[in-house]
Every structure is written in C-alpha cells, then in structure tokens.
N, C-alpha and C positions, 0 to 999 in steps of 0.2 A: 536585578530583575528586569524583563521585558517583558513587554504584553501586546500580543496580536491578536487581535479579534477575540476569543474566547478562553487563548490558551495563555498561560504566563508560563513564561520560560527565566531561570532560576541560576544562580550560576555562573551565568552567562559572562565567558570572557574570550579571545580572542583578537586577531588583527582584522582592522576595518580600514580600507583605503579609498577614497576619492579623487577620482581623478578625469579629467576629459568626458564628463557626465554620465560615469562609470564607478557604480560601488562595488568593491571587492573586498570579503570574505576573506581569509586566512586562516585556519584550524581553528574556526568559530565553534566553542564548544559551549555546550546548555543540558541542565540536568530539563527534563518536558514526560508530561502526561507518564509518572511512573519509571521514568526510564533515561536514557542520553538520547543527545547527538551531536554530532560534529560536520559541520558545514566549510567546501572550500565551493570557492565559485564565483560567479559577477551579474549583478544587474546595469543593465545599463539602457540611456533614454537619450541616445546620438536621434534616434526618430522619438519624436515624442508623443505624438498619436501611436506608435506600436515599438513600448520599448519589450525589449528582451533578458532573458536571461539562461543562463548557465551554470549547474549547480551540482556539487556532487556532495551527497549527504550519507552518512553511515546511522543509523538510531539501533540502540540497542534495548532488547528487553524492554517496549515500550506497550502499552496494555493496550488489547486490541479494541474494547469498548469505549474508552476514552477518547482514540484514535477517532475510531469511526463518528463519535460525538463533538468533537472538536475541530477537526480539520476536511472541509471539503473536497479535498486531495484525494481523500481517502472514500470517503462516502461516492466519488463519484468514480473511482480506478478500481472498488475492491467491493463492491456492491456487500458479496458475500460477509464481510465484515462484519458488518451489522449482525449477524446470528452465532460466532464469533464470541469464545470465552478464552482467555489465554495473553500470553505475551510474544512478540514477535519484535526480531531485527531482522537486518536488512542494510544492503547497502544499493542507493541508487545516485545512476547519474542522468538527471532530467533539462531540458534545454528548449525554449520556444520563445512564445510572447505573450504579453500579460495586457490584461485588459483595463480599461477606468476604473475598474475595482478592485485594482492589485492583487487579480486573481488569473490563475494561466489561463489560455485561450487554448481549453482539452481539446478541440478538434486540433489544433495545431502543435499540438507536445509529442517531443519523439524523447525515448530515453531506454535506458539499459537498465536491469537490476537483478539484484538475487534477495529471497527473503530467505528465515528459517525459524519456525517454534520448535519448543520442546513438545507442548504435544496443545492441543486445541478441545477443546467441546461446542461443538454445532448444535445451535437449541434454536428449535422453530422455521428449521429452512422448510420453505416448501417440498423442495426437490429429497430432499431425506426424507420426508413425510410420506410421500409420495412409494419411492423407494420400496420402503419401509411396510403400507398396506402391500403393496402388487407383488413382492417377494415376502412377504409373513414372517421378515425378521424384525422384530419390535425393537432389536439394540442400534438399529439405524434412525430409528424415529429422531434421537440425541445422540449420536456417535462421538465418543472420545477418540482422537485424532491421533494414532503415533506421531515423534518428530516429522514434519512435511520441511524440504528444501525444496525448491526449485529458484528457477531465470525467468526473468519475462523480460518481454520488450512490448517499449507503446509506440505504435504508430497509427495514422489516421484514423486517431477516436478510438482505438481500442486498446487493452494490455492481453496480448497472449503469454499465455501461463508454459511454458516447459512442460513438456512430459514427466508425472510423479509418482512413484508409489509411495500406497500409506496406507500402512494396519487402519482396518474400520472393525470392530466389534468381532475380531477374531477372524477376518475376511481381508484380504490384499483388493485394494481399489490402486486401479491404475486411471491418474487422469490430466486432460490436455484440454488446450481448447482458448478461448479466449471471452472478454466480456466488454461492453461498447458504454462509453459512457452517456448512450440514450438509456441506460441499465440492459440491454441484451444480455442473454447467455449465452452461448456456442459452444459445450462442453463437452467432450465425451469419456465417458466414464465406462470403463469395464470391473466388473465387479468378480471376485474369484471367491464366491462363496464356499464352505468345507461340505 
C-alpha cells in the first residue's frame, strides 16, 4: 500500500529505478479510487529548483467523484467533474515541471490523451440548468450521458476536448471546445433536439 496525499493506492507493484537523480517507473501498476492504473514514466531533479517529469498513465474504470475529490489533477484539468456521476478511463501521456509541493506547474503541462465512460449523469451543472429553462427540456436539467470518447491535448493552461457526439435525453449534442485551469469554459455545443 502507498499513500499520496489523500489517496492510498493498493496493490501496488512494479519496477522502480534510480539513477543520475532520476526515478523511473516501469509498468508501475496500483489498484486507486475504485479502479487501476498503470504508470510508465520518470521524475527527475538534474535542476533542483525545477525538476520535471514525464509520465504515461493508463487508469481504468476509476469513479469520477472520487477522482475529482481526491486528486488536484483533476479538479483543476476537468472542472466539469465535479457534476459528474459515473466511471471513466483513459489513457494519458503528461510531461512538465513540478513545483515545492510535488505538484505540476499546470501553466506549464503539455500532454496528450483519450478518455471514455460507459455512460455519465451530469447533476447540478450550471450550464445544463441553464439549457434546460431556455429550451423547456426538463431532461437536460440531469442528463444521462451515452458512452462519450474523445482526445484532448493540454497546452498553455488549458485541456482542449476533441470534437464528440453523445445521446443527451434522446437529443445528439455535438461538442468541442476546451477549459483553462483559471476554471474557464470555451465550449461549443450544438444541440439536435427531436
């Protein structure tokens, strides 16, 4: 068992190497928050006022309330989360530098990834709310989510979302757009109501 800040991770076995004040990861795997993952990658502290790292992580079926309660990562890349009932994997590869608090420096995180639920319930977003009065469909107020896949990429403070469609309440929503980790939205959403 391991414990990082709030989360205990279970499980936990793989290769760990140090070397030239560099730790590497090897098919680091951990059962975490409901779900896996498997970690390959490197931290390393050649500069020590700004070390870095490099990481590619797969997490499966891992719940998305827990997530967003537990790991900063998340609360500040996926704001949405928070409103978020369901489980989700994913595979990302993230890369930058980490601050005094062994936490990434998000303005300066670049990375790649794909996510995918089976299906989602949105309880309390604003923006469904919203929706929801100005178009007079009440089943937007809490929309259950078909499967949603998409790619995103993060660069300079933000994660852009891929282009996605997903059944809403018997309605195709197509949406893009991305979110900053000052919490911004930038989303555009088209809605194909029946």
């Amino acid at each position: 068992e391991l414990v990082f800040g709030p989360v205990a991770y279970t499980n936990a076995r793989g290769t760990v190497h140090i070397r030239d004040q560099r730790l590497m990861l090897d098919d680091f795997r951990m059962n975490m928050l409901g779900g896996s993952a498997v970690a390959t990658g490197w931290y390393e502290t050649v500069q020590p006022d700004s070390p870095s790292f490099d990481i590619q992580l797969r997490v499966e079926e891992i719940d998305i309330p827990s997530a967003f309660e537990s790991l900063n990562t998340v609360r500040m890349l996926a704001p949405v989360a928070e409103y978020a009932q369901g489980r989700v994997s994913a595979d990302v590869r993230l890369n930058g530098a980490m601050g005094s608090d062994m936490m990434p420096v998000y303005e300066a995180l670049t990375g790649l990834g794909r996510f995918e639920t089976s299906q989602l319930v949105i309880s309390g977003f604003p923006v469904f709310a919203l929706l929801s009065e100005k178009l007079n469909v009440s089943a937007l107020e809490q929309p259950a989510l078909s499967a949603v896949t998409s790619s995103f990429e993060i660069r300079g403070g933000r994660l852009f979302v891929q282009p996605f469609d997903v059944s809403v309440a018997g309605a195709k929503l197509h949406v893009q757009g991305s979110n900053g980790i000052d919490r911004t939205l930038d989303y555009d959403l088209r809605l194909e109501l029946p």
